[in-house]
C-alpha positions as CSV (number, residue, x, y, z in Angstrom):
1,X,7.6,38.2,4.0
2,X,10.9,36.3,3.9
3,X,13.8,36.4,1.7
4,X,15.1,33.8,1.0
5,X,18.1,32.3,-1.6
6,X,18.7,29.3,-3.6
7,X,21.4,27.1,-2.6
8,X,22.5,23.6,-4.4
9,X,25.1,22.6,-1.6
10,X,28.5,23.0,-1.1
11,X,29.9,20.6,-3.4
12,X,27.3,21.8,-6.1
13,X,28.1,25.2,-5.6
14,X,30.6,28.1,-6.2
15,X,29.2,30.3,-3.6
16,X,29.6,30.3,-0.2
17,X,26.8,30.6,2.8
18,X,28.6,33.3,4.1
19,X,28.5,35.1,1.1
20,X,24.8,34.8,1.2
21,X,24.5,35.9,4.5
22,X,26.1,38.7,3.9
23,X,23.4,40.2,1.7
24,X,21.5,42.9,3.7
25,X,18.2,41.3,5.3
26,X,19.0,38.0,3.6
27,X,16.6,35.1,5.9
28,X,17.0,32.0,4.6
29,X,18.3,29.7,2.1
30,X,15.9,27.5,-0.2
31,X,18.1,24.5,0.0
32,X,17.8,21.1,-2.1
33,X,19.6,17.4,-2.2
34,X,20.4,17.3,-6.1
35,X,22.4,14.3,-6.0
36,X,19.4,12.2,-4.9
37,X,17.0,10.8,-8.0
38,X,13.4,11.5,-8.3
39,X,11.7,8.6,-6.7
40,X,14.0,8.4,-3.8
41,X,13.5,9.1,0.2
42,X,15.7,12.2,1.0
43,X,17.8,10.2,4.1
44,X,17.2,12.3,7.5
45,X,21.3,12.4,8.0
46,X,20.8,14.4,5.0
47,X,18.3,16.5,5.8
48,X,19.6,17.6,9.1
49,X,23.3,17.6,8.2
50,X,21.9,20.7,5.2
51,X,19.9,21.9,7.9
52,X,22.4,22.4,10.5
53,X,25.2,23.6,7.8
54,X,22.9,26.7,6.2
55,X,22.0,27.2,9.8
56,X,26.0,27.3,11.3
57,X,26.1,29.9,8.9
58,X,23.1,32.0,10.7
59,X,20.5,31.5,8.0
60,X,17.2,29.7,8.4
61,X,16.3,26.0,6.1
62,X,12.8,26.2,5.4
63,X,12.1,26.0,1.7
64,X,13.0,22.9,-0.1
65,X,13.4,23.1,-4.1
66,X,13.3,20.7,-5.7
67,X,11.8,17.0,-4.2
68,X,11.2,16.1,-8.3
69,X,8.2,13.7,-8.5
70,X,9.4,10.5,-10.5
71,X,8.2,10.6,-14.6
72,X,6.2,7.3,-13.5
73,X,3.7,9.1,-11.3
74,X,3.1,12.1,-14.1
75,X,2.9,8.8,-16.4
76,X,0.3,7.1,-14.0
77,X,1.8,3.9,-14.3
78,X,1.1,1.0,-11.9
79,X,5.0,1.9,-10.1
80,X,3.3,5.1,-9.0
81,X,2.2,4.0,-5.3
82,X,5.6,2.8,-4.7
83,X,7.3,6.3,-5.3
84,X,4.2,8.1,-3.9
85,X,5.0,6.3,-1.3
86,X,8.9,7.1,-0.6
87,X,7.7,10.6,-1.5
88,X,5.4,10.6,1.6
89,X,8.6,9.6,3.6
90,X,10.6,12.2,2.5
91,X,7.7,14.6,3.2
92,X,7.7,13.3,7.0
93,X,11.7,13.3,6.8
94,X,11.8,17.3,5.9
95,X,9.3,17.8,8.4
96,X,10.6,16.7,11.0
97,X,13.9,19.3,10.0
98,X,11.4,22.2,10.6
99,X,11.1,22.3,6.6
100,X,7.6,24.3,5.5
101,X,7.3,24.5,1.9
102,X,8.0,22.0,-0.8
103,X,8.7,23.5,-4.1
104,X,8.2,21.6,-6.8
105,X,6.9,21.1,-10.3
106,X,4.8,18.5,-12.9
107,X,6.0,19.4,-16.1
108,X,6.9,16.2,-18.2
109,X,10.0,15.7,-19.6
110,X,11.6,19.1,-19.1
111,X,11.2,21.0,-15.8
112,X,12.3,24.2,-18.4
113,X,13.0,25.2,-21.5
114,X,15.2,28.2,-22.7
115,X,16.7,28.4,-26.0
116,X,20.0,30.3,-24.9
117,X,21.9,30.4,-21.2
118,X,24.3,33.3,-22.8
119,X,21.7,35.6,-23.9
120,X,24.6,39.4,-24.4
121,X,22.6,42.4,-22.8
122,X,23.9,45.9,-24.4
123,X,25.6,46.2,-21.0
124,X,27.7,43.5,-21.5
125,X,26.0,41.2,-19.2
126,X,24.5,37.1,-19.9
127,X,20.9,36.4,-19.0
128,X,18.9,33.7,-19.9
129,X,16.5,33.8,-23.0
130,X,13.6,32.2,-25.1
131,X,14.1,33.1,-28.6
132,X,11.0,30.4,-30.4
133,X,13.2,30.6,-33.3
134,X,16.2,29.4,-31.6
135,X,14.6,26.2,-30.5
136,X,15.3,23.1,-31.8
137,X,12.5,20.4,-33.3
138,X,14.5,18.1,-31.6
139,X,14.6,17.5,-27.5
140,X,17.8,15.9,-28.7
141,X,19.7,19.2,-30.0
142,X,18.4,21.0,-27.2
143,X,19.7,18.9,-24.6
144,X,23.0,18.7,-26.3
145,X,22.8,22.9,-26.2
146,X,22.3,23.2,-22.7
147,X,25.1,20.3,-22.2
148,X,27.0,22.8,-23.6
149,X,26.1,26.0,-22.0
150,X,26.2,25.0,-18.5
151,X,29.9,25.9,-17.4
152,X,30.0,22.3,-16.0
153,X,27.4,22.8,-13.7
154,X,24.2,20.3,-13.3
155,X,21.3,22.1,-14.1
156,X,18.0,21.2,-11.7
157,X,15.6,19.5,-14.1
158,X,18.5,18.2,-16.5
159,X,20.0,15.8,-14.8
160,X,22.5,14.0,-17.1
161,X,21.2,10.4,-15.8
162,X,17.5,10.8,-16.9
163,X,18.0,12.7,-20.2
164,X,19.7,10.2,-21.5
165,X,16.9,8.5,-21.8
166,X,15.5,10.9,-23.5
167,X,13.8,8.9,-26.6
168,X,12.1,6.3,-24.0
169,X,11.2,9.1,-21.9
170,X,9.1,10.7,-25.1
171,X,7.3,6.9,-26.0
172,X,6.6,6.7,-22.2
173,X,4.3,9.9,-22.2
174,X,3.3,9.3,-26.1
175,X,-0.2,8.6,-24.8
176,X,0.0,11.3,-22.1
177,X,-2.5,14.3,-23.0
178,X,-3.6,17.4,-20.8
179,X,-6.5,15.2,-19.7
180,X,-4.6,11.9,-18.3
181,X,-1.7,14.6,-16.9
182,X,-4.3,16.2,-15.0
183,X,-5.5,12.9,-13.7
184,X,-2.4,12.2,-12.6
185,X,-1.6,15.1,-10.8
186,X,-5.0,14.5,-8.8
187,X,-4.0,10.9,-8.0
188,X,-0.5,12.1,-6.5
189,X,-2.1,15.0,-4.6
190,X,-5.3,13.4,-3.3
191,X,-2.1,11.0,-2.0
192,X,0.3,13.1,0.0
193,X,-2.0,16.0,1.1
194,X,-3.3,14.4,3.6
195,X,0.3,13.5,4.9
196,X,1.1,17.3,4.6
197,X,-1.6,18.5,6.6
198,X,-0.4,15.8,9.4
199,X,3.4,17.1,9.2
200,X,2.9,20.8,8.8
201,X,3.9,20.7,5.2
202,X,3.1,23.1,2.3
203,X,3.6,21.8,-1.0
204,X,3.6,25.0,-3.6
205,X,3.9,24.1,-7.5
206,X,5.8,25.9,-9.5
207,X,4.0,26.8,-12.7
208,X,5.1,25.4,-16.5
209,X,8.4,26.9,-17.8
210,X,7.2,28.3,-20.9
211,X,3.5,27.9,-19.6
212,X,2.5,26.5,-23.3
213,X,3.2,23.1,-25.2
214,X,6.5,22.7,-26.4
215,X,8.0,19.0,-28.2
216,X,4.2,17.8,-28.1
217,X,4.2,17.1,-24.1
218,X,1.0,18.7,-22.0
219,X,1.1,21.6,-19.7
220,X,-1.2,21.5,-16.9
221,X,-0.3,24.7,-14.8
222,X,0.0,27.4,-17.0
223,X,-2.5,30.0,-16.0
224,X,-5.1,30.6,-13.8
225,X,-7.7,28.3,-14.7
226,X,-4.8,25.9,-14.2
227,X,-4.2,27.4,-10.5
228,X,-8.1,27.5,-9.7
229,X,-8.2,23.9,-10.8
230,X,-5.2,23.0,-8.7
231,X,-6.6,24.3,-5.5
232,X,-10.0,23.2,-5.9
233,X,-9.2,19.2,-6.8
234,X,-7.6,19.1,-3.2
235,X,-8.8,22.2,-1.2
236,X,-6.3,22.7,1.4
237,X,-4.0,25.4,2.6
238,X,-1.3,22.8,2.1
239,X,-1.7,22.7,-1.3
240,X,-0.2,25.5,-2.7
241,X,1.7,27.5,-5.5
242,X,4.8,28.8,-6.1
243,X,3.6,31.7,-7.7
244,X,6.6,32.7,-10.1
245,X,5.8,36.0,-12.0
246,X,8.4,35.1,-14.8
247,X,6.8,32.1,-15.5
248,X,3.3,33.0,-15.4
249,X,4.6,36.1,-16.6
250,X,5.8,34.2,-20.2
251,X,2.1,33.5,-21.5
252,X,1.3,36.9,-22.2
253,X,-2.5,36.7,-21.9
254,X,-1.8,36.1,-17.7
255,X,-2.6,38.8,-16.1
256,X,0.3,38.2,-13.4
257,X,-1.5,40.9,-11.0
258,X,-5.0,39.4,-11.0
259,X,-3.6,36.0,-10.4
260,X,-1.3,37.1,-7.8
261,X,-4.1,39.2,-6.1
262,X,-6.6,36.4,-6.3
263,X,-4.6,33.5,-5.2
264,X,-2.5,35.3,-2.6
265,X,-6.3,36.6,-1.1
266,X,-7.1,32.6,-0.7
267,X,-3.8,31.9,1.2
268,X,-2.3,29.7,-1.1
269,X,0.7,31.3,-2.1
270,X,3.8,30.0,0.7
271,X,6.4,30.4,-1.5
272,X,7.1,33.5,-4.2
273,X,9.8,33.6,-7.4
274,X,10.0,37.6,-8.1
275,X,12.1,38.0,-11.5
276,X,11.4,40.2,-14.4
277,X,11.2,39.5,-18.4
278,X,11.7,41.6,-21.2
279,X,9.0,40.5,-24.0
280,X,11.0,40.7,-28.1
281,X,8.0,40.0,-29.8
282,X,4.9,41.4,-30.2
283,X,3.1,38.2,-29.3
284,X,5.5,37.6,-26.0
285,X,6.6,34.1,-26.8
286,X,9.7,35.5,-27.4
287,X,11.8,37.0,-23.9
288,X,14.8,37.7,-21.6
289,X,15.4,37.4,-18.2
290,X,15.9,41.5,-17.1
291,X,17.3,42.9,-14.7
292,X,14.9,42.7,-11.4
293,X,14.1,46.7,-11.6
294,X,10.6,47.5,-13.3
295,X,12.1,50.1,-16.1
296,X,14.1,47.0,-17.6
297,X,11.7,44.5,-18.0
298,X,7.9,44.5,-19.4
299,X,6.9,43.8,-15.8
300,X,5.9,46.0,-13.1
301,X,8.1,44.8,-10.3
302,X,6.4,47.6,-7.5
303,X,3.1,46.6,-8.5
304,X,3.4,43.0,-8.3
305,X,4.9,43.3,-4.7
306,X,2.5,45.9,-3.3
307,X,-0.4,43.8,-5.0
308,X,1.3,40.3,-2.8
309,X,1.7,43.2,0.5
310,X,-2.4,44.7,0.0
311,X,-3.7,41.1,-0.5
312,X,-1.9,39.8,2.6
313,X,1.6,37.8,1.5
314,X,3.4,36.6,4.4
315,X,5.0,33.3,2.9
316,X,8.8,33.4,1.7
317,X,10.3,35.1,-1.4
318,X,13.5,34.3,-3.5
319,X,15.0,36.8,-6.0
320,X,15.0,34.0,-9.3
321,X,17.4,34.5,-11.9
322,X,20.4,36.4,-12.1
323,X,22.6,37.6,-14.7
324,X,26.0,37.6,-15.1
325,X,27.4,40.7,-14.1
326,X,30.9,42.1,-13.5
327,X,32.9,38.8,-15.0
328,X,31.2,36.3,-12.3
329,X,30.5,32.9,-14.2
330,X,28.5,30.0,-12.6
331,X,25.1,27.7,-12.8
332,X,23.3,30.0,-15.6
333,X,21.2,31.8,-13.4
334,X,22.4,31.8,-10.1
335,X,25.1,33.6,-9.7
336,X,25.5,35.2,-6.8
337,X,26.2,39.3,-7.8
338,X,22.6,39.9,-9.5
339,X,20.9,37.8,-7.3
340,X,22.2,39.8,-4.7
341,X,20.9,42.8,-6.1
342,X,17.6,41.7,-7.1
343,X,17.0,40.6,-3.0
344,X,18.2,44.1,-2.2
345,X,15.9,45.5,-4.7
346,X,12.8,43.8,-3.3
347,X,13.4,44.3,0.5
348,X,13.6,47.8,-0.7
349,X,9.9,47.8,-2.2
350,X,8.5,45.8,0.6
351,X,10.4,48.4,3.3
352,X,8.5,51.2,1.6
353,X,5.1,49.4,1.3
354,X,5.0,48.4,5.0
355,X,6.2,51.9,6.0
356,X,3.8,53.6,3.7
357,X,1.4,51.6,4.9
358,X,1.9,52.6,8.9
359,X,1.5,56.4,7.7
């Protein structure tokens, strides 16, 4: 196991690489290009002028999140080879950086959905929360109220430039169900698998965020049916999951052990999102982002760790969300304090496991 961090880049960010390296057994830094569009080669000078900056800075580059796949591929309309294509470039590109594992997602329309990016903890601190309730009819009002909640910070998977075409976006993928999504998917990963397995590339997909229909538009990777499909309709080790327990974690009825034992036991899990949720409703729609330690969240942060360490994990891990602790503000969700802790947290588990384990 690695830990790693997310990173959006110097001018995207607030916090420093040296901050980050300054977290005890802090690795590497899951780094990402969000000024380039979906659709677009990632340019090499790019690629190695990140690479060589987290790595001046004495921390490894070799998670990418996000290279977003362009809403004409998830479409399946007749563009889609063209950006298939510049997305098999960019794979090469990262590749030949000493980049791994491509993080990425195939949710339409909204790579997530959370009803409040100031959610007020007794403590005092902000986490992020889904509160059904809270959420709009309209994708309009909600991308207006996370315009507004985002301290002036780009959020990945709402970039300003696409939402605003938010109404064509919705007609485009009108006649878009579970079925042609799926289709889809298989088209674009029959496509560039093949060029990962020639590079040295794993791509890992993150699952739906909420892992359930929301505005009408399919999900496709929301629980383990989803995963088993997902692995078997291109069965290769470089087709893989980011296996994010607060995500899977969201649906209730996902048993976030069993799918972590299962698919980490077939290798296919490079890349690992370890947060915790606190469930308000008896049916778990409704949640929080918690603190990382078990006894604040619904989850059972030492068990899903040793269940990754007994089924043989050995990919890289991030701490995911943060709150907002001791008057820090930032990208809801990343700041740097609680993410800090969380990473701490883990190394912590993962220290006793393999120790306990040499006994």
């Amino acid at each position: 196991m690695e830990m790693t961090f997310r990173w959006y880049g110097a001018n995207e960010e607030k916090i420093s690489l040296q901050e980050i390296r300054q977290i005890p057994a802090m690795k590497g830094i899951v780094g990402t290009l969000m000024d380039i569009p979906a659709g677009e080669v990632w340019p090499r000078e790019r690629i190695k002028s990140l690479k060589d900056e987290v790595e001046a800075n004495g921390l490894t580059l070799k998670v990418i999140e996000s290279v977003n796949v362009h809403d004409d591929i998830k479409i399946g309309l007749p563009t889609r080879d063209q950006y298939i294509e510049n997305y098999k470039q960019t794979i090469r590109n990262l590749a030949e950086f000493g980049i791994e594992v491509i993080c990425y997602n195939f949710m339409p329309v909204f790579d997530w959905v959370k009803s409040d990016l100031d959610y007020r903890l007794d403590d005092g601190s902000s986490t992020l929360a889904y509160i059904s309730k809270n959420i709009p009819t309209d994708p309009e009002e909600i991308i207006r109220k996370v315009e507004n909640s985002t301290n002036n910070f780009e959020l990945p998977g709402w970039e300003p430039h696409r939402l605003s075409q938010i109404k064509q976006l919705l007609e485009d993928y009108k006649e878009v169900d579970e079925e042609k999504l799926r289709e889809n998917f298989a088209y674009f990963l029959k496509a560039i698998i093949p060029t990962c397995e020639e590079v040295g590339i794993k791509m890992a997909v993150h699952p739906d965020d909420p892992p359930y229909s929301i505005f009408g538009l399919p999900r496709i990777v929301k629980n383990r049916d989803d995963l088993d499909w997902l692995c078997n309709v291109v069965d290769s080790p470089s087709n893989g999951i980011t296996l994010c327990t607060g995500s899977i974690a969201e649906r209730p009825d996902n048993d976030v052990y069993e799918i972590l034992s299962e698919f980490c036991q077939r290798d296919r899990i490079p890349f690992a999102h370890v947060r915790n949720i606190k469930y308000l409703s008896d049916n778990g729609l409704d949640f929080y982002e918690a603190p990382h330690k078990s006894e604040y969240g619904s989850l059972d942060m030492y068990k899903i760790l040793k269940t990754m360490y007994d089924n043989g994990f050995n990919g890289y891990i991030r701490p995911d969300h943060g709150r907002m602790i001791w008057g820090e503000t930032g990208r809801p969700g990343y700041g740097l304090y609680d993410r800090a802790l969380g990473a701490v947290y883990l190394n912590g588990i993962w220290e006793a496991l393999e120790k306990g384990a040499s006994k």
